[in-house]
ZADO-1210 file (C-alpha; in nm, 4 decimals, padded with zeros to 6 digits):
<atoms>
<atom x="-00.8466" y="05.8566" z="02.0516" code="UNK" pos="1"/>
<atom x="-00.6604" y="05.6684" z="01.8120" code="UNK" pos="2"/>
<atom x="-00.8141" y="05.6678" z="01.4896" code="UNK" pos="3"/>
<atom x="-00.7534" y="05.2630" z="01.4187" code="UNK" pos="4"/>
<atom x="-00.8613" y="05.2325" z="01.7562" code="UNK" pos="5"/>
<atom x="-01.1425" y="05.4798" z="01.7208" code="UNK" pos="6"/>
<atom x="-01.2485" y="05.2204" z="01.3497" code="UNK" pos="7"/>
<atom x="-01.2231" y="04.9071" z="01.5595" code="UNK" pos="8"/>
<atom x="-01.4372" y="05.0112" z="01.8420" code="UNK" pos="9"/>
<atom x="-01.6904" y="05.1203" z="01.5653" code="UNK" pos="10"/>
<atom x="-01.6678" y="04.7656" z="01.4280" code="UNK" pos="11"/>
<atom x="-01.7313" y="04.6593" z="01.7368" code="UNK" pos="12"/>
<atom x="-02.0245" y="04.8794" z="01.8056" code="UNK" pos="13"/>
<atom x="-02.1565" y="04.7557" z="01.4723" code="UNK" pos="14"/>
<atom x="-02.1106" y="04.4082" z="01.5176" code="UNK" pos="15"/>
<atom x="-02.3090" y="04.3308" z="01.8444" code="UNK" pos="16"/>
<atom x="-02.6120" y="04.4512" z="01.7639" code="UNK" pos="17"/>
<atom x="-02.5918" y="04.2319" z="01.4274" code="UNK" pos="18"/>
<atom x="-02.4853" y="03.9542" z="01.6006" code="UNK" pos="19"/>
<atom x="-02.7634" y="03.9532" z="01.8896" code="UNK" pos="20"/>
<atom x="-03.0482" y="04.0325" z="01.6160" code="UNK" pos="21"/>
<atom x="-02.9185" y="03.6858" z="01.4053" code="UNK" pos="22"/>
<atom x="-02.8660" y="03.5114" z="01.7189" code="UNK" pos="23"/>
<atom x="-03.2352" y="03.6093" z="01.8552" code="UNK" pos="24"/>
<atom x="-03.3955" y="03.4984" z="01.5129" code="UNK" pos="25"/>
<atom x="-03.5297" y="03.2075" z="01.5942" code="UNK" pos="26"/>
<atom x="-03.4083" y="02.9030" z="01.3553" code="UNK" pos="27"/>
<atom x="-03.6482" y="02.7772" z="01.1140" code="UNK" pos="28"/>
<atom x="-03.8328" y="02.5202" z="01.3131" code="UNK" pos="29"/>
<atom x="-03.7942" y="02.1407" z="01.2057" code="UNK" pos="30"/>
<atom x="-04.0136" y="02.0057" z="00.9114" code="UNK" pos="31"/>
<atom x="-04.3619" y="01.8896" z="00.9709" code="UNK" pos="32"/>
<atom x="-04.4048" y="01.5559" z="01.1076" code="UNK" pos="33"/>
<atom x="-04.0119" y="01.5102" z="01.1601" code="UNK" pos="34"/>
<atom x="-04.0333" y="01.2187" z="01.3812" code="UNK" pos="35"/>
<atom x="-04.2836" y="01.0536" z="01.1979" code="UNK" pos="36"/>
<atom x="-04.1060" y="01.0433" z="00.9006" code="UNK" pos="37"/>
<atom x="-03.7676" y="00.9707" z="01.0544" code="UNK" pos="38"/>
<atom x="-03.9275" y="00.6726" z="01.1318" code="UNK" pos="39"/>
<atom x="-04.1012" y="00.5459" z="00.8801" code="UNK" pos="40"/>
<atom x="-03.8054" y="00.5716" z="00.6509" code="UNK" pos="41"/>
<atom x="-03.5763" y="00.3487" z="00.8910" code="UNK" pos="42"/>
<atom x="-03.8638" y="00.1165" z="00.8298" code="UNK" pos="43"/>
<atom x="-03.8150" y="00.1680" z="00.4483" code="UNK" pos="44"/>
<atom x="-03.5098" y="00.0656" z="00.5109" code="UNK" pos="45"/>
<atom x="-03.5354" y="-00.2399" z="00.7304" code="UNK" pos="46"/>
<atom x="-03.7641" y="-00.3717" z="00.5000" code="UNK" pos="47"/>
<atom x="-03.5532" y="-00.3038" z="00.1749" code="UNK" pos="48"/>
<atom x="-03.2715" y="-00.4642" z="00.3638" code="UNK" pos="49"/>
<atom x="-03.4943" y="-00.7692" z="00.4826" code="UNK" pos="50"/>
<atom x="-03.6460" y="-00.8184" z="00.0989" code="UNK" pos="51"/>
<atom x="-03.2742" y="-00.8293" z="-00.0060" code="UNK" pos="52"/>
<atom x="-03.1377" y="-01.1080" z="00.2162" code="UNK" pos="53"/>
<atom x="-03.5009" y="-01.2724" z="00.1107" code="UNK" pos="54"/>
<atom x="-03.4502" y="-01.2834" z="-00.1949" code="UNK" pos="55"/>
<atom x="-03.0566" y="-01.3686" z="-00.2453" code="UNK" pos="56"/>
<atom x="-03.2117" y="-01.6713" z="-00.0273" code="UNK" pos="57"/>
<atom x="-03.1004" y="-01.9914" z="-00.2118" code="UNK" pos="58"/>
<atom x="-03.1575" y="-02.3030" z="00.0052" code="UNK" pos="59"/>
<atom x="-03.2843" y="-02.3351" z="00.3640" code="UNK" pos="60"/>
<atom x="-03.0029" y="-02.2708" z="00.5227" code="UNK" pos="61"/>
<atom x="-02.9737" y="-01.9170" z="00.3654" code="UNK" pos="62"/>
<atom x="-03.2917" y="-01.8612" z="00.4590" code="UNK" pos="63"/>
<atom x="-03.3187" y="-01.9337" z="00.7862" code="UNK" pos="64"/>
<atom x="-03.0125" y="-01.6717" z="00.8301" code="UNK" pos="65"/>
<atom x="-03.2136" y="-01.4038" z="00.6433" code="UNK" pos="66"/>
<atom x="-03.5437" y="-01.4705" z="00.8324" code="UNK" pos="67"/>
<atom x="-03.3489" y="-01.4386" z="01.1748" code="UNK" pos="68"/>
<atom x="-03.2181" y="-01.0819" z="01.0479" code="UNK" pos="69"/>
<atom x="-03.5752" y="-01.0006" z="00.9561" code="UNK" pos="70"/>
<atom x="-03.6906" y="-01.0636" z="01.2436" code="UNK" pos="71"/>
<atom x="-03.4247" y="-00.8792" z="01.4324" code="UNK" pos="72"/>
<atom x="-03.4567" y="-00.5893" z="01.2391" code="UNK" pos="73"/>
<atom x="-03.8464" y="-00.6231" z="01.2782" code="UNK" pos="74"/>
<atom x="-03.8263" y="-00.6085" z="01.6517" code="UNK" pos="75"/>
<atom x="-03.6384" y="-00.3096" z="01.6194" code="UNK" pos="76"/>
<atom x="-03.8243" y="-00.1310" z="01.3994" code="UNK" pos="77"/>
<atom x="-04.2176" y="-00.2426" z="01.4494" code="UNK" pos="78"/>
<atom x="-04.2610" y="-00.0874" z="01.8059" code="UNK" pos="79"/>
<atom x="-04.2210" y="00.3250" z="01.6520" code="UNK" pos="80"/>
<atom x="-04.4111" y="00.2450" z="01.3329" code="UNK" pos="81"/>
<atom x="-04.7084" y="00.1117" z="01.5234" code="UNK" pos="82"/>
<atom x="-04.7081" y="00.3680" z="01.7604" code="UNK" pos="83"/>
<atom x="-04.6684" y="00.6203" z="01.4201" code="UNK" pos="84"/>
<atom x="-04.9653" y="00.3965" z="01.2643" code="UNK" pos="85"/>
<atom x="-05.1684" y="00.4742" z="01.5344" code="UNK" pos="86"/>
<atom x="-05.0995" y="00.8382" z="01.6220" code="UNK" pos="87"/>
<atom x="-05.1950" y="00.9187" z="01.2163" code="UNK" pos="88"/>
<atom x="-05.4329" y="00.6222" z="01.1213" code="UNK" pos="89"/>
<atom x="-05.5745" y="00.8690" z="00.9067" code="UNK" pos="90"/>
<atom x="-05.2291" y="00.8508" z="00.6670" code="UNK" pos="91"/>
<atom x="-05.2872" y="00.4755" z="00.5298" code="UNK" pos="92"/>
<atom x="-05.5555" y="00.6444" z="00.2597" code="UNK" pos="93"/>
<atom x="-05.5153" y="01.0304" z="00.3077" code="UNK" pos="94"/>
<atom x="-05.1385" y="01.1175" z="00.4094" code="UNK" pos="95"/>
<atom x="-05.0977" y="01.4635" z="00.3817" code="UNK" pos="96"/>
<atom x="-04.9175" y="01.6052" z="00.1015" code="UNK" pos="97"/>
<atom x="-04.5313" y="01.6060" z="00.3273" code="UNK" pos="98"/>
<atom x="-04.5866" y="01.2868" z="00.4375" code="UNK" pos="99"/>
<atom x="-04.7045" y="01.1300" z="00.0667" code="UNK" pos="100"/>
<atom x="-04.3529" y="01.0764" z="-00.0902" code="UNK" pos="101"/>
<atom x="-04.2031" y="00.8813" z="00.1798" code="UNK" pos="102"/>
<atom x="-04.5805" y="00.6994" z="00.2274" code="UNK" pos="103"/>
<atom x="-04.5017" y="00.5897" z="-00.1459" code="UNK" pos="104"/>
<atom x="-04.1787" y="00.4717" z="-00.0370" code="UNK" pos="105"/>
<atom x="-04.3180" y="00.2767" z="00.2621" code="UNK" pos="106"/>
<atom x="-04.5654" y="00.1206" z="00.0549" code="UNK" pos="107"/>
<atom x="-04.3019" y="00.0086" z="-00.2184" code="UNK" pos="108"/>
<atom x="-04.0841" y="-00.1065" z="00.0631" code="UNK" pos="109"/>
<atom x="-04.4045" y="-00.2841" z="00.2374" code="UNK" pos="110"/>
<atom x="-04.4762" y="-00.5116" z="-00.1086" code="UNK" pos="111"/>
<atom x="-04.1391" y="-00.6097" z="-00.1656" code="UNK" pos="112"/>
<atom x="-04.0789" y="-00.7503" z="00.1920" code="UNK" pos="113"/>
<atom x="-04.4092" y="-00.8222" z="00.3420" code="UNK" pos="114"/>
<atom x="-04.5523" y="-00.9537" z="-00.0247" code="UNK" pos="115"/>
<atom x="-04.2880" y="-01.0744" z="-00.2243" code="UNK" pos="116"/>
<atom x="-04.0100" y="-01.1808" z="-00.0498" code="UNK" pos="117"/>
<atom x="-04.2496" y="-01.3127" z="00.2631" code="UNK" pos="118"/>
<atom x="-04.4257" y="-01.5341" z="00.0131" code="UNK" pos="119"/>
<atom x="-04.0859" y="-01.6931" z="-00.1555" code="UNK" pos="120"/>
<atom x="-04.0255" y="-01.7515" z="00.2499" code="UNK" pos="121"/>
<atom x="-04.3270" y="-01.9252" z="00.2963" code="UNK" pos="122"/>
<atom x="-04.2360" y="-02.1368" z="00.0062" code="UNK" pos="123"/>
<atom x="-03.9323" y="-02.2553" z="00.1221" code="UNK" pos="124"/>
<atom x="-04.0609" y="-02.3025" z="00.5217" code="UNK" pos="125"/>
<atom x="-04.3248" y="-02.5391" z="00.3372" code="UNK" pos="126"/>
<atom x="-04.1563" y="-02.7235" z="00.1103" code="UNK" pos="127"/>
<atom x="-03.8761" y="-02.7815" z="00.3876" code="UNK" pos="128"/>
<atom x="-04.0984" y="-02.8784" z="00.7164" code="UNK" pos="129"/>
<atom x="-03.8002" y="-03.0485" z="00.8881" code="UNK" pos="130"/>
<atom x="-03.5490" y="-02.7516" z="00.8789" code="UNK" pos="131"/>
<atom x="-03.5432" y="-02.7016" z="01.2469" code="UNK" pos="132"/>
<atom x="-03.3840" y="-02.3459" z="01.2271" code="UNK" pos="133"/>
<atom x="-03.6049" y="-02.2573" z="00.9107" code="UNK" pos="134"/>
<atom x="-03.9218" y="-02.3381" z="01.1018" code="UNK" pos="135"/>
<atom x="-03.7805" y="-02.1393" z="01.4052" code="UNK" pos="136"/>
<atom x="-03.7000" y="-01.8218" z="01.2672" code="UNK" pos="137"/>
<atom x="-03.9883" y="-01.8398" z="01.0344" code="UNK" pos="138"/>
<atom x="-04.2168" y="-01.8435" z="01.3213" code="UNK" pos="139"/>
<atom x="-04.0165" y="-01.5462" z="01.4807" code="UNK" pos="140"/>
<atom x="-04.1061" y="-01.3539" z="01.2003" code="UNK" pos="141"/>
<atom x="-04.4977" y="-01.4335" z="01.2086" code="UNK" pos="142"/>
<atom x="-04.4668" y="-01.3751" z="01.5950" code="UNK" pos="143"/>
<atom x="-04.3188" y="-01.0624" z="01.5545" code="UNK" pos="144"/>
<atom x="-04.5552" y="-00.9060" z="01.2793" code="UNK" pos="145"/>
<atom x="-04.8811" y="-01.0509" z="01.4285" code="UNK" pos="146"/>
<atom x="-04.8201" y="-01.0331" z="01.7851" code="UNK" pos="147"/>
<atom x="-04.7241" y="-00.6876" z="01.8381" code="UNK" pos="148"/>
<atom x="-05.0105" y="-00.5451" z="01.7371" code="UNK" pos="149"/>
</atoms>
C-alpha cells in the first residue's frame, strides 16, 4: 500500500472513533428553569418599555397612545408570567438562588411600570375625565392586569 495512502487511511481510522465519542457526549443540558426565566425577562422588558412611553407621557393625548401599547404589550406578555407565577408561587419570597438575579430585575421592572409610571397614568386619566381615548385605553390596562387573573 501506498504509504500517503497507508497515513490517510490511519487518519481516518483515528478520526471516527473521535468523532462518534464527541458526537455521543451528550450536550450540556439547558440551564435550570430556562423557560421560566425566558419569560420573565420578556416581561422585564415589556414593562421597561411600557414605564418608558409612561413616562415621556406629556399631555393626554400622549398618553392615551402609551397606555394602548401597554396594554398591548400586557396582553402579550401576562398569560406566560401567570402561568410562571403559578407553577413557582414559592419564588415571590424564596426564588432560588438561579432564578434571584433576574427576580431582582422583575421586581425593579414591576415598580417602575406597575408603581410609578401607573400612578402618573392615573393622574392624568383623573385630572382629564373627558378624554374619550384616555379613559378607554386606561381601562384596557386595568382590564387587562385585574381580569386575567
Amino acid at each position: 500500500m501506498n504509504p500517503g495512502i497507508r497515513m490517510t487511511v490511519r487518519s481516518i481510522a483515528l478520526a471516527v472513533p473521535t468523532i462518534l465519542l464527541l458526537t455521543a457526549t451528550p450536550v450540556s443540558a439547558a440551564p435550570p428553569f430556562g423557560e421560566e426565566l425566558a419569560v420573565m425577562q420578556t416581561t422585564v422588558d415589556s414593562f421597561n418599555a411600557c414605564a418608558e412611553r409612561i413616562e415621556a407621557a406629556a399631555n393626554p393625548d400622549d398618553m392615551a397612545s402609551a397606555l394602548s401599547f401597554a396594554a398591548d404589550e400586557l396582553e402579550r406578555v401576562f398569560p406566560n408570567m401567570l402561568s410562571v407565577s403559578r407553577n413557582h408561587p414559592e419564588w415571590g419570597r424564596n426564588p432560588p438562588p438561579e432564578v434571584r438575579p433576574t427576580m431582582d430585575s422583575f421586581d425593579q421592572a414591576y415598580d417602575r411600570f406597575l408603581v410609578k409610571a401607573l400612578n402618573k397614568a392615573t393622574r392624568l386619566a383623573n385630572d382629564n375625565p373627558d378624554h374619550a381615548a384616555l379613559q378607554k385605553t386606561f381601562g384596557r390596562v386595568n382590564s387587562v392586569l385585574y381580569h386575567q387573573r
